[in-house]
C-alpha positions in Angstrom: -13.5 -11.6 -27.0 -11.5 -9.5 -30.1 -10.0 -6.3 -29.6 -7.9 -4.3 -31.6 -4.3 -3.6 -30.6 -3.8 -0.1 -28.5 -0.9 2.0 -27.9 -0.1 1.4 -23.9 -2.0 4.1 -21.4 0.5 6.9 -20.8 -1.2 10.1 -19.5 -4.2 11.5 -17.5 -7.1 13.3 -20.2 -8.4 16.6 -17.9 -10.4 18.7 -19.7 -7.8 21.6 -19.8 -4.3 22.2 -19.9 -3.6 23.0 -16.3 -5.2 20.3 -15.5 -3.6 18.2 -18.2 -0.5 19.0 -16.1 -1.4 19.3 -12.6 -4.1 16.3 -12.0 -1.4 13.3 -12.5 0.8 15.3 -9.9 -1.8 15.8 -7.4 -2.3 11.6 -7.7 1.0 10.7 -7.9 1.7 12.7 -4.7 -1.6 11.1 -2.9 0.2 7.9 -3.7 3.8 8.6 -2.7 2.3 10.0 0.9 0.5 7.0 1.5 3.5 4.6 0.8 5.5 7.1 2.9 3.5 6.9 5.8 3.8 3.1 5.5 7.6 3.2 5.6 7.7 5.8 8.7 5.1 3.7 10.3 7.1 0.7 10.3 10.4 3.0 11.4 8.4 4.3 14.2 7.8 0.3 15.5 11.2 -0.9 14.4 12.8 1.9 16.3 10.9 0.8 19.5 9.3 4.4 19.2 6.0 3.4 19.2 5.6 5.3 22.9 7.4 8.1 22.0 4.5 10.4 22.0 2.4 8.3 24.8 -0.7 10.4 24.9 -3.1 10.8 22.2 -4.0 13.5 20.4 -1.4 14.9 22.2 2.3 13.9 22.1 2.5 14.6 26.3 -0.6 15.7 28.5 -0.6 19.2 28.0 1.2 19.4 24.6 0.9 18.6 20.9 4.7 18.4 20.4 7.5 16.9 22.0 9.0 18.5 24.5 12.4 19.0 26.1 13.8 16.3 28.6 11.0 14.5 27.7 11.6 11.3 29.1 11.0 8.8 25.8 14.5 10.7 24.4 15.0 10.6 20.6 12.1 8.2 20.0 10.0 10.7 20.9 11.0 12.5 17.4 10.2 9.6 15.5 7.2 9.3 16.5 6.0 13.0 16.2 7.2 12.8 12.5 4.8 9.8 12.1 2.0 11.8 13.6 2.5 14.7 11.5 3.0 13.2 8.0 -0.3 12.0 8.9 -1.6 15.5 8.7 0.5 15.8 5.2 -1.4 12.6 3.9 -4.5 14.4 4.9 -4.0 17.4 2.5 -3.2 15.1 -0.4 -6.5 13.2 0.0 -8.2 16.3 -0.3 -6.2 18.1 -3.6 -6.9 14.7 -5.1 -10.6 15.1 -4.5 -10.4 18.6 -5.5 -8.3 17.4 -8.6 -11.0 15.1 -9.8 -13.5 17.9 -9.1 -11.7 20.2 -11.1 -10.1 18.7 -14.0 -11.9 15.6 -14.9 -15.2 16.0 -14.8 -16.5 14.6 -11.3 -15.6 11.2 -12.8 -17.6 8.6 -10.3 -14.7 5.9 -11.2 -12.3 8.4 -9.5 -14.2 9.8 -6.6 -15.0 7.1 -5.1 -11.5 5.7 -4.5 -10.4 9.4 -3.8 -13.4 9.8 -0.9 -12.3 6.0 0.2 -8.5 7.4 0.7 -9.3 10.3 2.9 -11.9 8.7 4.8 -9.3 6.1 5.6 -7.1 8.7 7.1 -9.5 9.7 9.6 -9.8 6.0 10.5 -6.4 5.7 10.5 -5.8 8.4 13.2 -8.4 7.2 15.3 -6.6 3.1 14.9 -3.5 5.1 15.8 -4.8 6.5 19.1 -5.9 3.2 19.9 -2.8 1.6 19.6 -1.0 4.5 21.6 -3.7 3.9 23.8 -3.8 0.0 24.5 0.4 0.0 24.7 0.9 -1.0 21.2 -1.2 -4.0 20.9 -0.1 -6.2 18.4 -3.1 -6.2 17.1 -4.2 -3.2 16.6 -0.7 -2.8 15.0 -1.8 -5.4 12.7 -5.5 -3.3 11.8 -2.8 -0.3 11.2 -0.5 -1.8 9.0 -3.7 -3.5 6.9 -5.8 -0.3 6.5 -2.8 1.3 5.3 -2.7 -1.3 2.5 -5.8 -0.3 1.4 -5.5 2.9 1.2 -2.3 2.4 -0.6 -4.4 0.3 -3.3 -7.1 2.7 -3.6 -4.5 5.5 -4.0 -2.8 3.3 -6.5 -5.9 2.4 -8.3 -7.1 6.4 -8.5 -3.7 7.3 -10.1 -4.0 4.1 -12.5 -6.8 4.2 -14.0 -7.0 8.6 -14.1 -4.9 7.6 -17.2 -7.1 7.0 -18.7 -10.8 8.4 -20.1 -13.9 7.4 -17.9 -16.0 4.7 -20.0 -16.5 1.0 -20.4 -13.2 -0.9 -20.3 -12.7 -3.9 -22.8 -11.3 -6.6 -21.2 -7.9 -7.3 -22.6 -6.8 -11.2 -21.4 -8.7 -13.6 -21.8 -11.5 -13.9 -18.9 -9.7 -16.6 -16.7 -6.8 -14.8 -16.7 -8.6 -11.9 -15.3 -9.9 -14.1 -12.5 -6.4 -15.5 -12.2 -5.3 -12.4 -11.2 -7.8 -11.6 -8.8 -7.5 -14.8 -7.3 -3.4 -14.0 -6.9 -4.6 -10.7 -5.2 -6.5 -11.9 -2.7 -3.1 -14.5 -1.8 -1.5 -11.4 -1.7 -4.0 -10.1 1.1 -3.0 -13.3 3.2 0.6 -13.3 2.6 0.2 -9.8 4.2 -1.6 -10.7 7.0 0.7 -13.6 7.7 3.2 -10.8 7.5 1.7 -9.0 10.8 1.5 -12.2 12.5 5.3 -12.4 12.0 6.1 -9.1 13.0 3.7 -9.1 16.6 5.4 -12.6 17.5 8.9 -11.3 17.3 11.5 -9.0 18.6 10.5 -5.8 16.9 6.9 -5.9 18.2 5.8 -3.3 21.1 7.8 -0.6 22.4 11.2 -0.5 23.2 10.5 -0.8 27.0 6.9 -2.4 26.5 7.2 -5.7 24.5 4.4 -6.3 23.1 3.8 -9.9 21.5 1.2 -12.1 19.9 2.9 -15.7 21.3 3.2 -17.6 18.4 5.9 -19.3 17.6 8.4 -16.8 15.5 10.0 -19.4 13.3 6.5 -21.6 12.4 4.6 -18.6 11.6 7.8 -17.7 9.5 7.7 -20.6 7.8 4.0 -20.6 7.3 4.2 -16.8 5.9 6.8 -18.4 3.7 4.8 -21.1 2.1 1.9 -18.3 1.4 4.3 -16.6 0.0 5.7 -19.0 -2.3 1.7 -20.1 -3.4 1.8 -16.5 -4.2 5.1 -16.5 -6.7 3.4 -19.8 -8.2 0.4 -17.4 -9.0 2.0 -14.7 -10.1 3.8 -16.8 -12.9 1.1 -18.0 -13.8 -0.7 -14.9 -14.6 2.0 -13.4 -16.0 2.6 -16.1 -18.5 -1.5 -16.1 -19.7 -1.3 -12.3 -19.2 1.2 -12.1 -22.1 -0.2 -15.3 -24.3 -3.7 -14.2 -24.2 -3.3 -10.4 -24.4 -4.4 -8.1 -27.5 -2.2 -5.8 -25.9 1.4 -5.8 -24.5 0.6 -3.5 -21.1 -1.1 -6.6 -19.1 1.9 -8.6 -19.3 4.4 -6.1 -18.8 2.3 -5.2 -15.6 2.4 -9.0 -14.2 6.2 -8.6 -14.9 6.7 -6.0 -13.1 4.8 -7.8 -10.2 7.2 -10.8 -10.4 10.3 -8.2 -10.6 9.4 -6.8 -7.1 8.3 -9.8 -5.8 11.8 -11.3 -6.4 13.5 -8.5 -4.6 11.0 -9.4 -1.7 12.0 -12.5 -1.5 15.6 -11.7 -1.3 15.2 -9.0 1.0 12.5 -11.4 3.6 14.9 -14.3 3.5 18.1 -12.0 4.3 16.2 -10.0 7.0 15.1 -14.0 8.7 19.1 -15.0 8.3 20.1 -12.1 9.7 18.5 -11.8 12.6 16.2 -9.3 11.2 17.9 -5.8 11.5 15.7 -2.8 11.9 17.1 -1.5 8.7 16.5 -4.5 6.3 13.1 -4.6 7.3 12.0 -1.3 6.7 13.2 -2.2 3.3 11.3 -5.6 3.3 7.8 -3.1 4.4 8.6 -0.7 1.7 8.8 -3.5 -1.2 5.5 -4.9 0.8 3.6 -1.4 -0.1 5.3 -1.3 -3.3 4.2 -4.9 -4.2 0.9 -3.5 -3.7 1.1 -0.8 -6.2 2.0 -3.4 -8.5 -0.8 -5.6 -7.9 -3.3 -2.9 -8.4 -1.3 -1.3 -11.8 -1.5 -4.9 -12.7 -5.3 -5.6 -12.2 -5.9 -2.1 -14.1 -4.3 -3.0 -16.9 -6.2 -6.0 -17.6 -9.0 -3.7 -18.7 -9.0 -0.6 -21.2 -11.2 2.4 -22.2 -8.6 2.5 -25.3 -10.4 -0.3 -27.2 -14.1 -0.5 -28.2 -15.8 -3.8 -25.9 -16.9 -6.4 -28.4 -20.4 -7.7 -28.6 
C-alpha cells in the first residue's frame, strides 16, 4: 500500500460558509455534553447522591424538582443537575443531526453515528430509571457507565471524522497496525469494564444510606483491573511505535501519542486514588481521564484512515 504524503486533517468541509463555521461547533458541543454527563454521573455516585431524586421521572412523587425540606438534603441537588444535563445532552444530539442535515450533505458516514448518539440518550434515561428504581444496583450502574462510553465514542467519532470530506479512506499504516489498534481498543473495552467491577465492590458504590455492592474482593479485582490495564499500555506502545514507522503520514502517530500521554496520567491518577484511600475527588478525575482516554482511542482509530489521499490499487 503507497500513498502520497498529506497535510494533517484540520477542519470540517460544509457546503457553505455558515455551515463551514457552525457544524464543527454543533459536534464539538455533542461531544463535550456527553463527556460532561459522564463526569456528573460519576459525581452524583461518588457523592452518595444516587437517591437524591428517589422517584423516577419524577425527583419526589408529585414533583419534577426538588423540593424544600426534602429529606435526601443537598444530595438531592446533585442529583437533579444529573437528571437535567440529560435533557441538555438531548438538544445536542439533535443540532448534530440537524447539522449534518444541513451543512454536509446528509453524509451516511455521519448520520449514522449522530442517530446512534441520540438514540442512546433515550436508552440512557430509561437505564437511569432503572437504577433509581432497583436502589442503585451495581449493575445497572455498571450498564450506565458502559453505554455512556459508547456514546462518548460515537460522539467522538462523528466530530472526527466530519473533518474531513465523505469518500473512501486510504489506509495510512500499514494493515497490521490497523488491526493492532483495534485489537488495543477492544482491551480498552475490558479494562473499562474491570473498571465498574472496581467501583460496585467498593466504598463508593450505592447510595450514601444504601450500600450497594457487587462482593468481590476490592483489592483482587484491583489488581486484576491493574494487570488489564498494564496489557493495555503494552498495546498502546506498540501501536504507537508501528503507527509512526509505518505511516505515510505523521497524524496516526501523533494520535497513538496522544493516547499514551493520557493514559500515563491515568495511571498516575488510578494508582494515587488506590493509595489514597480513593477520595471522591481524585476519582472523578480518574472517570474523566477514562472518557477522555476514549476520545483518544477513537481520534486515534480515525486517523489511521484518510479521504486526503487517493486509495492505491
Amino acid at each position: 500500500m503507497t500513498a502520497a504524503p498529506v497535510s494533517t486533517p484540520s477542519t470540517t468541509a460544509p457546503a457553505t460558509s455558515t455551515g463551514a463555521t457552525w457544524l464543527p461547533r454543533i459536534l464539538l458541543f455533542n461531544l463535550v455534553v456527553e463527556v460532561l454527563i459522564v463526569v456528573t454521573g460519576g459525581l452524583v455516585r461518588l457523592t452518595g447522591s444516587g437517591l437524591g431524586c428517589p422517584t423516577w421521572p419524577q425527583c419526589v412523587p408529585g414533583s419534577y424538582t426538588p423540593v424544600p425540606h426534602q429529606a435526601e438534603g443537598f444530595h438531592r441537588y446533585i442529583e437533579f443537575g444529573n437528571r437535567t444535563l440529560t435533557s441538555l445532552v438531548g438538544i445536542a444530539a439533535l443540532l448534530a443531526i440537524v447539522g449534518v442535515f444541513l451543512w454536509a450533505d446528509r453524509r451516511r458516514d455521519l448520520l449514522v453515528p449522530a442517530f446512534a448518539v441520540l438514540g442512546g440518550v433515550f436508552v440512557q434515561a430509561v437505564l437511569g430509571g432503572i437504577t433509581v428504581l432497583t436502589g442503585l444496583s451495581p449493575i445497572t450502574v455498571a450498564a450506565h457507565f458502559l453505554v455512556s462510553m459508547g456514546l462518548v465514542t460515537a460522539a467522538a467519532f462523528l466530530y472526527f471524522r466530519a473533518q474531513e470530506p465523505a469518500g473512501p479512506r486510504a489506509l495510512v499504516v500499514h494493515p497490521l497496525v490497523e488491526r493492532l489498534g483495534w485489537a488495543t481498543c477492544a482491551v480498552a473495552a475490558v479494562v473499562l469494564a474491570l473498571g465498574t467491577v472496581v467501583t460496585g465492590s467498593g466504598p463508593h458504590s450505592g447510595d450514601a444510606n444504601e450500600p450497594a455492592r457487587l462482593g468481590f474482593d476490592p483489592r483482587t479485582v484491583s489488581w486484576l483491573h491493574a494487570d488489564a490495564v498494564m496489557f493495555f499500555v503494552g498495546l498502546a506502545v506498540a501501536t504507537w511505535i508501528a503507527a509512526r514507522l509505518t505511516g505515510t503520514t505523521s497524524a496516526p502517530g501523533r494520535a497513538w501519542a496522544a493516547v499514551l500521554a493520557v493514559t500515563v496520567l491515568q495511571g498516575v491518577v488510578g494508582y494515587t486514588q488506590y493509595f489514597t484511600g480513593l477520595p471522591w475527588a481524585v476519582v472523578v478525575v480518574h472517570m474523566l481521564l477514562a472518557t477522555l482516554l476514549v476520545v483518544a482511542l477513537t481520534r486515534a482509530v480515525v486517523r489511521q484512515r484518510t479521504t486526503l489521499v487517493p486509495i492505491s490499487s
